[in-house]
Every structure is written in C-alpha cells, then in structure tokens.
NUTORGU-574628 format. One record per atom (N, C-alpha, C): atom name; x, y, z; residue in three letters. Coordinates in nm, 2 decimals. Layout:
BEGIN
- a,east,north,up,r
- CA,X,Y,Z,Ala
...
***
This chain:
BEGIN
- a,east,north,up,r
- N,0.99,-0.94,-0.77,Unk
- CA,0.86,-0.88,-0.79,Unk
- C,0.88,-0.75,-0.87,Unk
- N,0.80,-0.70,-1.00,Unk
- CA,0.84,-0.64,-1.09,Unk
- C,0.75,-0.49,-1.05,Unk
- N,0.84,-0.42,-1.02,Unk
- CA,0.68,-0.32,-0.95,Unk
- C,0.71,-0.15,-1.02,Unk
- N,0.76,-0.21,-1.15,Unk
- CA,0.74,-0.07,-1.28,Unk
- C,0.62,-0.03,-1.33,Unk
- N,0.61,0.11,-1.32,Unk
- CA,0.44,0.13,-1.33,Unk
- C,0.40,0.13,-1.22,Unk
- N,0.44,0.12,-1.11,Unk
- CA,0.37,0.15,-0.97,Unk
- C,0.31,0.30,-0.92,Unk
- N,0.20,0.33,-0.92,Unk
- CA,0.20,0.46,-0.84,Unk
- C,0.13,0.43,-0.73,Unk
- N,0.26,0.51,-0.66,Unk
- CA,0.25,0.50,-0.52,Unk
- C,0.15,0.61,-0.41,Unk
- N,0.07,0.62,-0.32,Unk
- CA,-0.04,0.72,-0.22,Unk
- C,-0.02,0.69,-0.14,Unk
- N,-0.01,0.77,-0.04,Unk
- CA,-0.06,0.78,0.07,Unk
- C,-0.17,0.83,0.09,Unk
- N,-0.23,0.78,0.26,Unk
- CA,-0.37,0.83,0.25,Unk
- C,-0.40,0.98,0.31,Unk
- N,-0.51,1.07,0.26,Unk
- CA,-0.50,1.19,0.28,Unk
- C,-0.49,1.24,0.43,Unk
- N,-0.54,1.12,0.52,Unk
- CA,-0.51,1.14,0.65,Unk
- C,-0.41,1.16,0.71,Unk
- N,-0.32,1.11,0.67,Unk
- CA,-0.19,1.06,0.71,Unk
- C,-0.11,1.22,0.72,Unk
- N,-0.19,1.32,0.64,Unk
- CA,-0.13,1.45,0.71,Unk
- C,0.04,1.47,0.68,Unk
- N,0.13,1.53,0.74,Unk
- CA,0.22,1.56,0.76,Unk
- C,0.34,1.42,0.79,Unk
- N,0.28,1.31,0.88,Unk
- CA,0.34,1.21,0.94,Unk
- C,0.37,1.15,0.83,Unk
- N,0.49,1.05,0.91,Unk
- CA,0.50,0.95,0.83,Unk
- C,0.42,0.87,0.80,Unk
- N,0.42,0.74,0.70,Unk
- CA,0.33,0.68,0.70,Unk
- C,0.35,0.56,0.59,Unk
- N,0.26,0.45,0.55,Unk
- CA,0.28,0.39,0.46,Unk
- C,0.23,0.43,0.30,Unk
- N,0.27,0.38,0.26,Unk
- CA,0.26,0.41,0.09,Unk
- C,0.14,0.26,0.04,Unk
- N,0.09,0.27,-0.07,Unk
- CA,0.00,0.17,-0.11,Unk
- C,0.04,0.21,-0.27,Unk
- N,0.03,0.14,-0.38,Unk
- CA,0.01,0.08,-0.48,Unk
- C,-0.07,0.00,-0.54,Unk
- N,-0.17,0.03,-0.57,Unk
- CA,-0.27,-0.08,-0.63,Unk
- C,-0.33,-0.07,-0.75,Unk
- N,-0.23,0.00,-0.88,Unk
- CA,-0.25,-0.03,-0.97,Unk
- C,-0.20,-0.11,-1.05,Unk
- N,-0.16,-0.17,-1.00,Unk
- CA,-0.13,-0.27,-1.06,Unk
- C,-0.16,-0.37,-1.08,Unk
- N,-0.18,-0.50,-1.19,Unk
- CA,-0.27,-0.58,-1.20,Unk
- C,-0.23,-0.74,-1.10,Unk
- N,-0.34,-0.74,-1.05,Unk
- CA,-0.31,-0.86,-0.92,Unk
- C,-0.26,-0.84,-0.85,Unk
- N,-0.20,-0.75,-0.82,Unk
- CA,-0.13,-0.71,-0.67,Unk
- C,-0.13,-0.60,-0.61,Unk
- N,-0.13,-0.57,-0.52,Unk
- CA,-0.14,-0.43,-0.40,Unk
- C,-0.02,-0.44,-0.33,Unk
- N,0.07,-0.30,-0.37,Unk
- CA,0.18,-0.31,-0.28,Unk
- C,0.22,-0.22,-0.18,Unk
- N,0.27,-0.22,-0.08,Unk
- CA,0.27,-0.13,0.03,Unk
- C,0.47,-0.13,0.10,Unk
- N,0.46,0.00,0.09,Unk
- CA,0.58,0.00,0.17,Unk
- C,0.62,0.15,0.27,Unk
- N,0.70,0.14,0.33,Unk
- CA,0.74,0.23,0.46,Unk
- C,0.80,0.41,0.37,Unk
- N,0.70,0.48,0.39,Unk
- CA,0.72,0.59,0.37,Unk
- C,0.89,0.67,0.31,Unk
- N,0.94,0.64,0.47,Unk
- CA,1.04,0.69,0.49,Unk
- C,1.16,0.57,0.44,Unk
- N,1.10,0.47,0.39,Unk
- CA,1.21,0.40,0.35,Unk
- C,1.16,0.32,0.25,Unk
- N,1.21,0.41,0.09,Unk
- CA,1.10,0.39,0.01,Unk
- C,1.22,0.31,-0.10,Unk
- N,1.33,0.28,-0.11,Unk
- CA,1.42,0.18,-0.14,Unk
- C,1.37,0.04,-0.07,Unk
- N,1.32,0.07,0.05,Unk
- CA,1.37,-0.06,0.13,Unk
- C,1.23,-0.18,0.06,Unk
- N,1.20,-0.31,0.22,Unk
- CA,1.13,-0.40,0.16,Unk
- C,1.01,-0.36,0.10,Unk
- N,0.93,-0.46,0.01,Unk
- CA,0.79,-0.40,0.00,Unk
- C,0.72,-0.51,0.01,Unk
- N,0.57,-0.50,0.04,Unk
- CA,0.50,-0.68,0.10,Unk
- C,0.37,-0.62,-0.02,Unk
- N,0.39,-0.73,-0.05,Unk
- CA,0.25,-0.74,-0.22,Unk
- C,0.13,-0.83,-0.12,Unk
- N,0.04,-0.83,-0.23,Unk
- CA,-0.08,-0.86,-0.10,Unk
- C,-0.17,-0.92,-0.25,Unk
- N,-0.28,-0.99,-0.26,Unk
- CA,-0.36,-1.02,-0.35,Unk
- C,-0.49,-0.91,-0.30,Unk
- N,-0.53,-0.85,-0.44,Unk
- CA,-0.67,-0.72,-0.38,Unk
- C,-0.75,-0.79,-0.33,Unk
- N,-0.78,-0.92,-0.32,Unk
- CA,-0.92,-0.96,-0.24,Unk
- C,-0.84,-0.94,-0.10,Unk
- N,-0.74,-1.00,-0.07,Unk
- CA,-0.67,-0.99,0.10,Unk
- C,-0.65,-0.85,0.14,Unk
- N,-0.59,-0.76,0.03,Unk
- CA,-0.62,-0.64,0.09,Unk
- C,-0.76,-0.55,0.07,Unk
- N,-0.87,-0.58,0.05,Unk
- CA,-0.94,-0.52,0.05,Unk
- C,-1.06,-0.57,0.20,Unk
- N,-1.00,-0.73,0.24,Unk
- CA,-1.00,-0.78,0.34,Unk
- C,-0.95,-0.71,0.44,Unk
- N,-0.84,-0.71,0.42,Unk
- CA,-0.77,-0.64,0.55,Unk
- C,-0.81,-0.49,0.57,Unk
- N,-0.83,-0.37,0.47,Unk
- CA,-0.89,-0.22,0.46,Unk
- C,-1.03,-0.24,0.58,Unk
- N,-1.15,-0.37,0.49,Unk
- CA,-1.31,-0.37,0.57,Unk
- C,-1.25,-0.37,0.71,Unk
- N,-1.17,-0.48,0.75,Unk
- CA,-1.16,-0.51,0.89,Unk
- C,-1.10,-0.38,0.99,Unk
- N,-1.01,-0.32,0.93,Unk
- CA,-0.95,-0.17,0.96,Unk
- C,-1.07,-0.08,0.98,Unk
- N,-1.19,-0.03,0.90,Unk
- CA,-1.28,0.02,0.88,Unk
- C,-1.41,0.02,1.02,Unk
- N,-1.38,-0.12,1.06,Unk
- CA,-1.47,-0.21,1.11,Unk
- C,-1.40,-0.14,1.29,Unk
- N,-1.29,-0.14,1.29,Unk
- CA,-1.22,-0.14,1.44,Unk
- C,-1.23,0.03,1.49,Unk
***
C-alpha cells in the first residue's frame, strides 16, 4: 500500500493522550494508524466505510 503524500491528524480531542492517527487525503483510501507506533501496521479503509464507521461513532 503506497501511502506517500499522506498527511497524517489526530483529532483535536485527543488532547495530550495517545491516540490514533487518520489520513484521508488520499485518493480512495483512508488510513489510520497507532499514534505511538507510527512505523508499525496501518489498516486503509474505503471513504464510504469510513465515513460509515465516523456516523455510527457519532451516533453512540
């Protein structure tokens, strides 16, 4: 997965903690990975699924 060009956020909530990272400029994919282990895996997502998964978060 080619993920040059990524810029990576956190959300402004997230404060001081750790937390996850998001990428979603990138074209057709949204990528997310562990703050504190920002070498490690990363899970790509299609923007309709993650913008699925954000409403449902919103929702709880």
């Amino acid at each position: 997965m080619a993920l040059n060009g990524a810029t990576w956020r956190t959300s402004t909530r997230s404060g001081n903690t750790d937390c996850v990272e998001v990428a979603d400029n990138l074209p057709g994919l949204v990528a997310v990975r562990d703050s504190k282990d920002r070498r490690g895996p990363v899970l790509a997502f299609t923007p309709s699924t993650w913008r699925s998964f954000v409403a449902t978060l919103k929702r709880t």
